[in-house]
One Martini backbone bead per residue (centre of mass of N, CA, C, O) as a GRO file, in nm:
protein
  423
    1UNK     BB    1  -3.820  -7.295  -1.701
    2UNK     BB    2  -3.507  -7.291  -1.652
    3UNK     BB    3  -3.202  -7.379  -1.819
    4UNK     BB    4  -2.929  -7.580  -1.853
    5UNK     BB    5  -2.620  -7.575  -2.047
    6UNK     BB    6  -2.385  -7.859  -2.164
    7UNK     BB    7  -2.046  -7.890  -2.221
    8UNK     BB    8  -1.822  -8.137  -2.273
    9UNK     BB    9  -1.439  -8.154  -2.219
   10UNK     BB   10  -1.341  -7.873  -2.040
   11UNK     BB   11  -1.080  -7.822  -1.900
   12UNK     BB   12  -1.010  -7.643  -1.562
   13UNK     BB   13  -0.917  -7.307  -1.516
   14UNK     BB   14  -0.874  -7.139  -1.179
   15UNK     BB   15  -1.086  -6.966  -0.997
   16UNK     BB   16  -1.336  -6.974  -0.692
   17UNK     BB   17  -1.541  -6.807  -0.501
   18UNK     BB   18  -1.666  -6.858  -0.230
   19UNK     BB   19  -1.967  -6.848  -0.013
   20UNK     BB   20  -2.184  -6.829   0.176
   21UNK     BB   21  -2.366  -7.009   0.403
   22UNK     BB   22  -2.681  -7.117   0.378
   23UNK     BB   23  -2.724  -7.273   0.653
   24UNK     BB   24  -2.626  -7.067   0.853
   25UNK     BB   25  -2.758  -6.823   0.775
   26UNK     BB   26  -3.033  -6.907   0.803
   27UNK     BB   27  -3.011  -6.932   1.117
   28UNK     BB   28  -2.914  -6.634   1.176
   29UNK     BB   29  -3.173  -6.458   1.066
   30UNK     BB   30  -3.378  -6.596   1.336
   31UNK     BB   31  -3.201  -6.465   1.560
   32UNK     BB   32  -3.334  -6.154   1.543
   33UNK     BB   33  -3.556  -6.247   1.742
   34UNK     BB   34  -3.392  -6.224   2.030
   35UNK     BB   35  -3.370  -5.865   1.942
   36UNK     BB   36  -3.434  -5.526   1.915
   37UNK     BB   37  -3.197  -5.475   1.769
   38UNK     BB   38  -2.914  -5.511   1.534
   39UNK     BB   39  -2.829  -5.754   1.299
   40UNK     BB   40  -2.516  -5.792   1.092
   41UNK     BB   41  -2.477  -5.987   0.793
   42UNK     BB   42  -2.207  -6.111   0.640
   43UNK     BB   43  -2.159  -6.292   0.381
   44UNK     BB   44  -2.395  -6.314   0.221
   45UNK     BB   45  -2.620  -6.518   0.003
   46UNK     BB   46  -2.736  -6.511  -0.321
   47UNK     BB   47  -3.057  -6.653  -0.247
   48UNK     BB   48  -3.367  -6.772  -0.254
   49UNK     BB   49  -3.365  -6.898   0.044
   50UNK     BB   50  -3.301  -6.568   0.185
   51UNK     BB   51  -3.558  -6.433   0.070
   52UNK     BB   52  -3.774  -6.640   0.202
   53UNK     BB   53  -3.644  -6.527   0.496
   54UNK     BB   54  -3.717  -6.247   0.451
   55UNK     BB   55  -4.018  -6.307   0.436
   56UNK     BB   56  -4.081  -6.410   0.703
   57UNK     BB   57  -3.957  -6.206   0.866
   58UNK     BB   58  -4.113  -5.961   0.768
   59UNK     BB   59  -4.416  -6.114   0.845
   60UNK     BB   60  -4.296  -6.050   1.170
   61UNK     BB   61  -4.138  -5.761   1.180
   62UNK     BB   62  -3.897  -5.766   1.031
   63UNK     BB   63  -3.663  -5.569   0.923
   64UNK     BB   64  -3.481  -5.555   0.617
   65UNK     BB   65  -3.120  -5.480   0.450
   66UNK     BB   66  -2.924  -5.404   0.222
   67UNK     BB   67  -2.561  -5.459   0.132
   68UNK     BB   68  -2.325  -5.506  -0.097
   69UNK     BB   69  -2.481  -5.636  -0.295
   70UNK     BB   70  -2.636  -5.868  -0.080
   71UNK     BB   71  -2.368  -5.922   0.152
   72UNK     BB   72  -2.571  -5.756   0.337
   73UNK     BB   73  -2.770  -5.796   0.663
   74UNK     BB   74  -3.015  -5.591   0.823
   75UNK     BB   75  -3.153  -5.714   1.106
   76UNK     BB   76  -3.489  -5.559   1.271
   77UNK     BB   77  -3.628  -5.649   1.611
   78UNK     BB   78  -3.834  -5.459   1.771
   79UNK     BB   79  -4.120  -5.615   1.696
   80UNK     BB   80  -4.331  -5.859   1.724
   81UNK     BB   81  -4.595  -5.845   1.523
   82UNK     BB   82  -4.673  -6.175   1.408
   83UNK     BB   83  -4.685  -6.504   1.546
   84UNK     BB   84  -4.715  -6.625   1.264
   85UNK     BB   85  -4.631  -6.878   1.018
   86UNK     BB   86  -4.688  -6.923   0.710
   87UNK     BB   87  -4.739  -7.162   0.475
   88UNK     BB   88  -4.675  -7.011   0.217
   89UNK     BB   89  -4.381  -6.988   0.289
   90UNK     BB   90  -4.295  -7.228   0.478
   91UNK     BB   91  -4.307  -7.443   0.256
   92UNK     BB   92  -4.109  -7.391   0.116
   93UNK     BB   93  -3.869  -7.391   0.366
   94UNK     BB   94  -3.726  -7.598   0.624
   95UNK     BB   95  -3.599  -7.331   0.795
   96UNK     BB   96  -3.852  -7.205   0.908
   97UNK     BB   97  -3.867  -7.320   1.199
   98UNK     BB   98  -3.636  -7.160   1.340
   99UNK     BB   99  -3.870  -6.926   1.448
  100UNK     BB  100  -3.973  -7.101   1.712
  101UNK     BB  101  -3.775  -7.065   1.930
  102UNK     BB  102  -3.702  -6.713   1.886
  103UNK     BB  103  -3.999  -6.656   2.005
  104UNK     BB  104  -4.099  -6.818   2.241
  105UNK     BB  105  -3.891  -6.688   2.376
  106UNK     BB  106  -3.927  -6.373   2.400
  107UNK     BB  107  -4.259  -6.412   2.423
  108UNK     BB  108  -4.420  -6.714   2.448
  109UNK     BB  109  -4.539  -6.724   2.129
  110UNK     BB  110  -4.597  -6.968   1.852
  111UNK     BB  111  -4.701  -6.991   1.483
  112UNK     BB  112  -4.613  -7.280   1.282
  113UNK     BB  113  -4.563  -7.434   1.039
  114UNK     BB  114  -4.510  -7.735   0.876
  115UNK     BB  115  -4.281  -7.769   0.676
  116UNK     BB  116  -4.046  -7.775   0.383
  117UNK     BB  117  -3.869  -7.875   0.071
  118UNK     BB  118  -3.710  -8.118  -0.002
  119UNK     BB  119  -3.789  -8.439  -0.123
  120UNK     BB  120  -3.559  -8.642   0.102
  121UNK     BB  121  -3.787  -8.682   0.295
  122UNK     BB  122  -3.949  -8.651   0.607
  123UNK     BB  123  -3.814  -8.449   0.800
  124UNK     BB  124  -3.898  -8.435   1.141
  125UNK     BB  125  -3.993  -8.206   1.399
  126UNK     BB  126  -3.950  -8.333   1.679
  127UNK     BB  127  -3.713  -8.269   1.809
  128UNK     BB  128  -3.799  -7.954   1.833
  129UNK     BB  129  -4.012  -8.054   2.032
  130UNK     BB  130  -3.886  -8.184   2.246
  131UNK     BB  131  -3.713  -7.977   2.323
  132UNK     BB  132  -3.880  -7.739   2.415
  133UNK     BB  133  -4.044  -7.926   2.614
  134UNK     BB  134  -3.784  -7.957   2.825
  135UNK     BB  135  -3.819  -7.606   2.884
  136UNK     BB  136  -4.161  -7.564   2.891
  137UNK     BB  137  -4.323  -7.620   2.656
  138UNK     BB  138  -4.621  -7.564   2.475
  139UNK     BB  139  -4.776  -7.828   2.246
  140UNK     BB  140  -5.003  -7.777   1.976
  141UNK     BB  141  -5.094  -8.013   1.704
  142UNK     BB  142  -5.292  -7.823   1.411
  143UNK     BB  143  -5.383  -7.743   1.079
  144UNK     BB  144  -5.032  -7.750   1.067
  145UNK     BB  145  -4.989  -7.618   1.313
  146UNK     BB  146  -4.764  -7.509   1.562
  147UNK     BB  147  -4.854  -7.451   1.907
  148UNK     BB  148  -4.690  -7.212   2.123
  149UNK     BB  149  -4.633  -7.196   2.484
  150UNK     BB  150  -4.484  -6.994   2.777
  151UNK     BB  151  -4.590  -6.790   3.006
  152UNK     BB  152  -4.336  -6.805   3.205
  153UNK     BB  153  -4.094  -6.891   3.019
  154UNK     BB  154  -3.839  -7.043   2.992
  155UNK     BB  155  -3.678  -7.322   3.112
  156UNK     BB  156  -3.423  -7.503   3.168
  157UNK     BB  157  -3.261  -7.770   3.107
  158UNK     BB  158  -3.264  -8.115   2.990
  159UNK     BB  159  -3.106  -8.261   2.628
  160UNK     BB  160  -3.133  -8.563   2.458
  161UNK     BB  161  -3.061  -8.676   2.161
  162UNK     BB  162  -3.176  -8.977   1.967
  163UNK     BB  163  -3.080  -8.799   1.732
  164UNK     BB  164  -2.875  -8.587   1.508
  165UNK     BB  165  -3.002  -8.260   1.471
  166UNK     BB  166  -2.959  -7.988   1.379
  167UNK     BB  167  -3.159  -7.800   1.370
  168UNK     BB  168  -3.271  -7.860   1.665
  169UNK     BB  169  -2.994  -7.749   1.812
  170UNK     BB  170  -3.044  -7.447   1.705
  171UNK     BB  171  -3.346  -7.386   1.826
  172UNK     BB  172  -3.249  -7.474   2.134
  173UNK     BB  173  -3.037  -7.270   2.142
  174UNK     BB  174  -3.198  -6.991   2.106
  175UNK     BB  175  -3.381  -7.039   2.314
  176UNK     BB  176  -3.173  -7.108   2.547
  177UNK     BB  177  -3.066  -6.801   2.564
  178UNK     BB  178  -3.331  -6.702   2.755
  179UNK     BB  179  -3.372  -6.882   2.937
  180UNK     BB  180  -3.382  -6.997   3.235
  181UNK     BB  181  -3.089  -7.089   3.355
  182UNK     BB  182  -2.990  -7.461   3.237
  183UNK     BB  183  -2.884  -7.570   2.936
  184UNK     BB  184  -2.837  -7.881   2.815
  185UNK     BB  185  -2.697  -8.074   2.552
  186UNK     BB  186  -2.696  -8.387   2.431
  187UNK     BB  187  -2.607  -8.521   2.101
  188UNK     BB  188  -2.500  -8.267   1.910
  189UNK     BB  189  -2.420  -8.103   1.679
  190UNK     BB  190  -2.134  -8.033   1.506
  191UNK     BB  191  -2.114  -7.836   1.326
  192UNK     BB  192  -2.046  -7.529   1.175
  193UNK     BB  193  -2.249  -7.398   1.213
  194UNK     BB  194  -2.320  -7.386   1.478
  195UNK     BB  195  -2.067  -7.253   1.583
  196UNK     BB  196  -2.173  -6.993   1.428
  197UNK     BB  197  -2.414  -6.923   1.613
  198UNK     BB  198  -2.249  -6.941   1.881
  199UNK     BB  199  -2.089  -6.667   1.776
  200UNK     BB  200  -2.323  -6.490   1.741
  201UNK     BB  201  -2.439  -6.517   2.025
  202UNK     BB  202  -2.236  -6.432   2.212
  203UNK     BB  203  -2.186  -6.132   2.074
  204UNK     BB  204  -2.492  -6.077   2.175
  205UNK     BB  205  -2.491  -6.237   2.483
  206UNK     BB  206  -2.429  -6.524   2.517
  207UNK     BB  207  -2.426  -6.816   2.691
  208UNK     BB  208  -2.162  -7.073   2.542
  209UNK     BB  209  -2.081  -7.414   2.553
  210UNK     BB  210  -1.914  -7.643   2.308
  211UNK     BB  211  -1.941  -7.577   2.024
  212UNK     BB  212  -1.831  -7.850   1.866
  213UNK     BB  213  -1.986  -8.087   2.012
  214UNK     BB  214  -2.212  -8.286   2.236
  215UNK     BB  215  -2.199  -8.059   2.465
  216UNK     BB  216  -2.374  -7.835   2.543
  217UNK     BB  217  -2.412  -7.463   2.749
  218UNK     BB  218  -2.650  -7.287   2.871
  219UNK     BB  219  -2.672  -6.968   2.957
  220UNK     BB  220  -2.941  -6.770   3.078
  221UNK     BB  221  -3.059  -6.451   2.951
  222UNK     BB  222  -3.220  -6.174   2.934
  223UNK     BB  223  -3.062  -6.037   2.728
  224UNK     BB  224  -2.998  -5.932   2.386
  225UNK     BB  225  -2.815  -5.800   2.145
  226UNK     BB  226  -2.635  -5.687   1.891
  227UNK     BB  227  -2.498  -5.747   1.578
  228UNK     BB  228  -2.162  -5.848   1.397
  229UNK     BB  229  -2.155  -6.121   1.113
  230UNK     BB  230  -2.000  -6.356   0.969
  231UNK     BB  231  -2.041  -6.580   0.727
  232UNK     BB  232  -1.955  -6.889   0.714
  233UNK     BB  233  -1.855  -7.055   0.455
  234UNK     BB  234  -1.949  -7.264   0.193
  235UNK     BB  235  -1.875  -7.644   0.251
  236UNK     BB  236  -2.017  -7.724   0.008
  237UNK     BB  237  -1.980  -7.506  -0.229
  238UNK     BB  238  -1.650  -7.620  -0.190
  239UNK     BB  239  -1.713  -7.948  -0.243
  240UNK     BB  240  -1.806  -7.905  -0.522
  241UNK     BB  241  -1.588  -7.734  -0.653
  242UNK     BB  242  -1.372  -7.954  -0.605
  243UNK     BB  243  -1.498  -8.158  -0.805
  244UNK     BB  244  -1.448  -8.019  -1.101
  245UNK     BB  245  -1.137  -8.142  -1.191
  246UNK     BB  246  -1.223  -8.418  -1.143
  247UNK     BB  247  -1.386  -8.432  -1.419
  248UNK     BB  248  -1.211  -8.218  -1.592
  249UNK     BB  249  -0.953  -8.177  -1.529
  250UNK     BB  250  -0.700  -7.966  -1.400
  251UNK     BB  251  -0.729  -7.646  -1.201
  252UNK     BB  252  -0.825  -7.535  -0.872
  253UNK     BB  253  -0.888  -7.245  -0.703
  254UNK     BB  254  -1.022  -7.162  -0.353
  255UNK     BB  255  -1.170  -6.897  -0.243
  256UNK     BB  256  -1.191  -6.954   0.094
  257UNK     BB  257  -1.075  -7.220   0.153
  258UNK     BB  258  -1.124  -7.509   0.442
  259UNK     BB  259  -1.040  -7.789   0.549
  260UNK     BB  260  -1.177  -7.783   0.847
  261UNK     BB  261  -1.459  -7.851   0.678
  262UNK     BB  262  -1.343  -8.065   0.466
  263UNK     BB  263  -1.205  -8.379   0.587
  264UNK     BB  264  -1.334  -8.629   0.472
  265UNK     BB  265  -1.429  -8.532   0.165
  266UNK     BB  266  -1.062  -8.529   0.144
  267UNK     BB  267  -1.027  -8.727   0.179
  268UNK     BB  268  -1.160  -8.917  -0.066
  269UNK     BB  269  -1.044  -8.791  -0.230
  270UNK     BB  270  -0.778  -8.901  -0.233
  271UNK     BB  271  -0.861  -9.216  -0.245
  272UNK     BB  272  -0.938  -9.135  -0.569
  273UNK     BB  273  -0.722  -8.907  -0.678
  274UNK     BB  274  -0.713  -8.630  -0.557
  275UNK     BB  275  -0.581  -8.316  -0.503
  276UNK     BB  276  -0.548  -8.098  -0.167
  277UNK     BB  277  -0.438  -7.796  -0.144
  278UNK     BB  278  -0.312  -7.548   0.034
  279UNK     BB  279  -0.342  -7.158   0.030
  280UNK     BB  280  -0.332  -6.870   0.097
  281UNK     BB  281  -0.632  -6.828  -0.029
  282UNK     BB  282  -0.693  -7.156  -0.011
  283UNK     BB  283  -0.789  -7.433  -0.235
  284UNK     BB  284  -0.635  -7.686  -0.413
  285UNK     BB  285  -0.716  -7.857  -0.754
  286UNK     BB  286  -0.689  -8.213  -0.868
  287UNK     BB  287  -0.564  -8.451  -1.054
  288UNK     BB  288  -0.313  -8.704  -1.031
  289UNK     BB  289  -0.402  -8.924  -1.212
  290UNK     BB  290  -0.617  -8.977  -1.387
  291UNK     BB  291  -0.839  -9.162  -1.343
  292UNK     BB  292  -1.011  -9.207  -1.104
  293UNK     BB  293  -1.123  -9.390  -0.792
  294UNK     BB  294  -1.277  -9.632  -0.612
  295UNK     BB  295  -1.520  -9.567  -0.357
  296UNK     BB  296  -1.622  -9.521  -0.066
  297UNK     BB  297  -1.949  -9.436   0.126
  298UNK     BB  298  -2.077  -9.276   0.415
  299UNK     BB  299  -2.288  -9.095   0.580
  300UNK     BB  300  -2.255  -8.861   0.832
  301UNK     BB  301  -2.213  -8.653   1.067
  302UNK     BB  302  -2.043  -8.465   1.204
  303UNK     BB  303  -1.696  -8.536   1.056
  304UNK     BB  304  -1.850  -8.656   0.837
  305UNK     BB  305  -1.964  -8.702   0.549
  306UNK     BB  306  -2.151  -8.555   0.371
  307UNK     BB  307  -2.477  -8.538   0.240
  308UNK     BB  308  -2.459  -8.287   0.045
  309UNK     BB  309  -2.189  -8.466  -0.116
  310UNK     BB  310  -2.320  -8.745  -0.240
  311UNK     BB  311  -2.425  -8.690  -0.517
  312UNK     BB  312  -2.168  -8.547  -0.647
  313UNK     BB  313  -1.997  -8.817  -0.569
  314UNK     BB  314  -2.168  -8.999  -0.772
  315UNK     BB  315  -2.102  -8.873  -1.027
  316UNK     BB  316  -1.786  -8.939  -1.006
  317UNK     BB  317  -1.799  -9.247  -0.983
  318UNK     BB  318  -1.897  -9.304  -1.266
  319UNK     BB  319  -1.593  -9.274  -1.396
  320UNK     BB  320  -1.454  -9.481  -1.212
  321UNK     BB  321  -1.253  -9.697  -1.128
  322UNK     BB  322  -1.477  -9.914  -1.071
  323UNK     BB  323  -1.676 -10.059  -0.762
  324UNK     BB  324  -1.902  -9.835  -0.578
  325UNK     BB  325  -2.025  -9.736  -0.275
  326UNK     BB  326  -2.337  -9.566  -0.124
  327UNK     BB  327  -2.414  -9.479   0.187
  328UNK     BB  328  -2.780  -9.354   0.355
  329UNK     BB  329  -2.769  -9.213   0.688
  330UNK     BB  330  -2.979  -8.944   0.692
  331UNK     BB  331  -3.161  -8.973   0.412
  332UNK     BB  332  -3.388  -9.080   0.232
  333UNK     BB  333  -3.421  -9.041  -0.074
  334UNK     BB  334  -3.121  -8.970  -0.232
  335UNK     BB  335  -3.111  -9.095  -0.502
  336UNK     BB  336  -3.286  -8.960  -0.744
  337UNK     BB  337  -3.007  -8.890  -0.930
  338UNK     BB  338  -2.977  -9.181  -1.091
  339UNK     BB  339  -3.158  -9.194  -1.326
  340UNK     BB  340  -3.032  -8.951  -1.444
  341UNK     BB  341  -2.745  -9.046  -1.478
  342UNK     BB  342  -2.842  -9.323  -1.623
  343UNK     BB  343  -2.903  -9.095  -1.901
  344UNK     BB  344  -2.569  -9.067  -1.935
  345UNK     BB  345  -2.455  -9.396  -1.854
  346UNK     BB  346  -2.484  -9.482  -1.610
  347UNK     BB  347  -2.416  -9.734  -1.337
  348UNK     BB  348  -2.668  -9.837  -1.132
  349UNK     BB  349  -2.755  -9.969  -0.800
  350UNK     BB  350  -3.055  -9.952  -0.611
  351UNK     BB  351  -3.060 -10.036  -0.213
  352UNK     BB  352  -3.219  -9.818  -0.078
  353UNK     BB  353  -2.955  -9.720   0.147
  354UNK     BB  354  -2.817  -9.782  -0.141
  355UNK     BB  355  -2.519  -9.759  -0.389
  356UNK     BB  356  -2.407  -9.893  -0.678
  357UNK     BB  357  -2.085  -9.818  -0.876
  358UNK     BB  358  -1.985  -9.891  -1.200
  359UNK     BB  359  -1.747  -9.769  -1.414
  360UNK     BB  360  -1.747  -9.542  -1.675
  361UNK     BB  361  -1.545  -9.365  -1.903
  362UNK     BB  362  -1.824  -9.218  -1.981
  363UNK     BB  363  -2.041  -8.974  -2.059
  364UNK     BB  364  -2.374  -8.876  -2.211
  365UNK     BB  365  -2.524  -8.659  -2.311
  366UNK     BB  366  -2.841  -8.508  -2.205
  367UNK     BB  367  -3.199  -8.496  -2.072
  368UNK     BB  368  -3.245  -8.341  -1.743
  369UNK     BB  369  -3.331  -8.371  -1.410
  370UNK     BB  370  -3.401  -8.203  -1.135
  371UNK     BB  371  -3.497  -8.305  -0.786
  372UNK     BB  372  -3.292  -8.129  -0.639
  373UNK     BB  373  -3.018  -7.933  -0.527
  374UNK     BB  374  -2.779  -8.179  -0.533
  375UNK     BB  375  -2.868  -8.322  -0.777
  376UNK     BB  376  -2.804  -8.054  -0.986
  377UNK     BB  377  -2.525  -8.041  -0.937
  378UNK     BB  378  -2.472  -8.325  -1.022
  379UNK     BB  379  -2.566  -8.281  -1.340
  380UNK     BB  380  -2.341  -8.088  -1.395
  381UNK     BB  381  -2.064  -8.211  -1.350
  382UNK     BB  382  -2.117  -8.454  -1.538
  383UNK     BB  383  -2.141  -8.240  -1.793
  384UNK     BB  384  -1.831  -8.158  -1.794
  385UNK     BB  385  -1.778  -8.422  -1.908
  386UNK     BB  386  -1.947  -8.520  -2.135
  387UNK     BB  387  -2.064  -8.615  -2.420
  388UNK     BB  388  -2.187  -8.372  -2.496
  389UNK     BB  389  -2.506  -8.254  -2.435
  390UNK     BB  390  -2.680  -8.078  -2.186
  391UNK     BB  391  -3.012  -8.039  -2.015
  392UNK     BB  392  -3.098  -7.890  -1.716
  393UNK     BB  393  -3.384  -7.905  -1.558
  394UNK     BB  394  -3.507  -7.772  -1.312
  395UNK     BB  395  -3.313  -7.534  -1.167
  396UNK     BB  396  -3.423  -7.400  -0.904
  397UNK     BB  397  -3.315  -7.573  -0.699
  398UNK     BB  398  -3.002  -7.414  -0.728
  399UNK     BB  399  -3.093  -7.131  -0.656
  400UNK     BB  400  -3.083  -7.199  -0.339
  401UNK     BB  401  -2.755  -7.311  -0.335
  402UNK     BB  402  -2.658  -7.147  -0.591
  403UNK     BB  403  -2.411  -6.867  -0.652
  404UNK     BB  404  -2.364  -6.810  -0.995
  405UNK     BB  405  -2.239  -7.085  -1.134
  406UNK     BB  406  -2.188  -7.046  -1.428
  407UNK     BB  407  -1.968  -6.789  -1.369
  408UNK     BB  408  -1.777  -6.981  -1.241
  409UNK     BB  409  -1.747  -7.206  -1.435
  410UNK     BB  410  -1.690  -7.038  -1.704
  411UNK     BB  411  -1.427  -6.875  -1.589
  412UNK     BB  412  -1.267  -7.178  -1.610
  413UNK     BB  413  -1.431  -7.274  -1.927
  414UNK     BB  414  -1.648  -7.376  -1.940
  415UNK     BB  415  -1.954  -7.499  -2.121
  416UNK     BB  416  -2.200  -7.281  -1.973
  417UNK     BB  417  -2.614  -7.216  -2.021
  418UNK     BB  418  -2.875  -6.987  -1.944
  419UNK     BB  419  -3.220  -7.061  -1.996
  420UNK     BB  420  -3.464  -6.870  -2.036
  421UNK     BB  421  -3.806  -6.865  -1.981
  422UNK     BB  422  -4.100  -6.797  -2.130
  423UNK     BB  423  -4.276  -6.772  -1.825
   0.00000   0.00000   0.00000
C-alpha cells in the first residue's frame, strides 16, 4: 500500500485550487438513472470513489464517458439493462444505496445490496427505506440485499424524518420526482450537496421546492430528460485545506472557496484565531497572531460544524493553547484518529461521544496509520507541524475524498511524498 512522508516544520505560501465536491458528485451521478437522456456533470473530481460510482453505473448499464481530463462525465442511461447493484461494487462505498430510489422510481424495481464505506458508524439505511415506503416502495431484505419493487410506480406522500439523514434525503428526493402526485419531506437534510441534486434535478425538468430548507416539495413528473450541471465545489476539501497555515503558519488563498459553503466552521476557525478573509478569487487564511486558541466542537447537521472537518480540526487543536472538548453528534466511532494523534505526542482523553484535548507546545514526527477518510488527513496536517519525519500509510483512504493532495500542497512549500508500494 502507499504510503506519504511528511516533513514538518515548513510555514505555507500559495494558493489551492479547491475540487467539485465528492459526496454531491456522488448524488449527481445516479440522478442519470431517472432519464434516457444524457447528464453532463462538469467540475467532477477525480476520486477512486468517482469510478467506483462509474464501475456501478455501467454494470446498471449506464454509459459513461470522460472529457476536460477527466472534469466532465458524461452519463447515459439510455435503458436499465441490469436492476442488481451487486455486493462487490457496493461494498466499497456506502453512497452506492443512492442508486435505489432512482431505479425504483424509473423501472419499478431495484435489488441493492446493503452498502460498505469508512467504518466510522453503523449508518443503517433504516431511513432510505422508510421514506421510500411511504411512497408506496414494497421492500423486502433477505441475503444481504434490499429487493423493491413498485409495480404501479412510485406514488406522493408525506415523509418526516426522526432523525436528519443526508443520504436518505436525497434518494427519495429523486425518488420523488418521479412519483406520481406530491410528495413534502419534512426535517429533512439541509446540506449544499442537498441544494445542489435539486438544482441538478430541476434542470432535469423536476418541480422542487425547499431545498436548503427543512421541508422539501416535490411535484412528480412524467419524466425528466437530460442536463448539463457544475458540481458545486467541495466544502470539506476547502474546511481541510483552510486549515493547513492554521497548523504551519503562512498564508493561503483557495481557490473558489465560499464562505457561505463554511460559515459555522470558519466562525471557530475566527474563535482560534485563525484569520479568513473573502477575496475576488475564493478565501485567504492565515493565523492571526501565533499559537492557536482552545475552542470547543459539537458536530451538528447543516448550517451546524460538520462531522467530516471534526478529525481535521481535533489535529489543530492538539497544539492549541488550552484545553479543548470535542463532542460527536452525528456518527459513532469517528475518534479513531486519536490514538494515531497520540503517537505523535497530542494529549487526548476519548468518552464515548467526547473528547478532551489538551494543546501541546508541539507534536512530533512518528509512523502512523489512517484509519478513515478524514482521519487520513487530519493525519497530514498534524504532520506539516510536527517536529521531524512522519509516514502516514493506508493512504488508500484519502484517495477516496482528496484529489492530488501531495501536488496541491507541495505546491504551496510542504515537504510532503507519496511513496508507492512495491505490491
Amino acid at each position: 500500500m502507499d504510503s506519504i512522508h511528511v516533513t514538518g516544520g515548513q510555514p505555507l505560501f500559495g494558493s489551492i485550487p479547491i475540487a467539485g465536491a465528492k459526496n454531491a458528485c456522488l448524488t449527481l451521478m445516479p440522478a442519470t438513472l431517472l432519464t434516457d437522456e444524457p447528464l453532463t456533470l462538469t467540475n467532477t473530481p477525480r476520486l477512486s470513489d468517482i469510478r467506483t460510482m462509474t464501475s456501478l453505473l455501467q454494470s446498471l448499464g449506464v454509459s459513461v464517458s470522460s472529457q476536460d481530463d477527466g472534469q466532465t462525465q458524461v452519463l447515459h442511461s439510455a435503458a436499465i439493462t441490469n436492476h442488481k447493484a451487486d455486493y462487490e461494487i457496493v461494498r466499497k462505498m456506502r453512497a452506492s444505496i443512492l442508486v435505489l430510489g432512482p431505479m425504483l422510481a424509473r423501472d419499478g424495481h431495484a435489488v441493492v445490496s446493503l452498502p460498505g464505506g469508512c467504518a466510522i458508524g453503523a449508518r443503517p439505511v433504516d431511513l432510505h427505506l422508510q421514506g421510500l415506503e411511504a411512497l408506496g416502495a414494497e421492500l423486502d431484505l433477505r441475503d444481504g440485499y434490499i429487493h423493491a419493487k413498485a409495480p404501479g410506480g412510485l406514488k406522493g406522500g408525506t415523509f418526516e424524518f426522526p432523525v436528519v439523514s443526508v443520504g436518505a434525503t436525497e434518494n427519495i428526493l429523486m425518488a420523488a420526482t418521479l412519483a406520481k402526485g406530491t410528495t413534502v419531506l419534512k426535517n429533512a437534510a439541509r446540506e449544499p450537496e442537498i441544494v445542489d441534486l435539486a438544482d441538478c434535478l430541476r434542470a432535469m425538468g423536476a418541480q422542487i421546492d425547499g431545498a436548503g430548507t427543512s421541508t422539501i416539495t416535490i411535484e412528480g413528473v412524467e419524466r425528466l430528460h437530460g442536463a448539463s450541471h457544475p458540481v458545486v465545489i467541495d466544502r470539506i476539501e476547502l474546511g481541510t485545506y483552510m486549515l493547513a497555515p492554521a497548523f504551519t503558519g503562512g498564508e493561503v488563498e483557495l481557490l473558489g472557496g465560499r464562505l457561505d459553503l463554511v460559515e459555522a466552521f470558519a466562525a471557530k476557525l475566527d474563535e482560534a484565531g485563525v484569520s479568513v478573509e473573502t477575496t475576488p478569487n475564493g478565501l485567504k487564511v492565515c493565523r492571526k497572531n501565533g499559537r492557536v486558541s482552545a475552542v470547543n466542537i459539537t458536530t451538528a447537521p447543516h448550517p451546524g460544524f460538520p462531522t467530516d472537518l471534526q478529525a481535521q480540526m481535533m489535529a489543530l487543536l492538539c497544539t492549541a493553547d488550552g484545553v479543548s472538548v470535542l463532542e460527536e453528534r452525528i456518527f459513532e466511532n469517528r475518534f479513531m484518529h486519536a490514538p494515531e494523534l497520540m503517537r505523535m505526542g497530542a494529549q487526548i482523553e476519548v468518552h464515548g461521544g467526547s473528547a478532551t484535548v489538551t494543546g501541546v507546545d508541539r507534536l512530533r514526527g512518528a509512523p502512523v496509520m489512517a484509519t478513515d477518510l478524514r482521519a487520513s488527513v487530519s493525519l497530514i496536517l498534524a504532520a506539516l507541524a510536527a517536529k521531524g519525519k512522519t509516514t502516514v500509510s493506508r493512504v488508500y483512504h484519502l484517495d477516496r475524498g482528496y484529489e492530488r493532495v501531495e501536488e496541491k500542497l507541495s505546491a504551496c512549500g510542504a515537504l510532503i511524498e507519496r511513496v508507492k508500494s512495491d505490491g
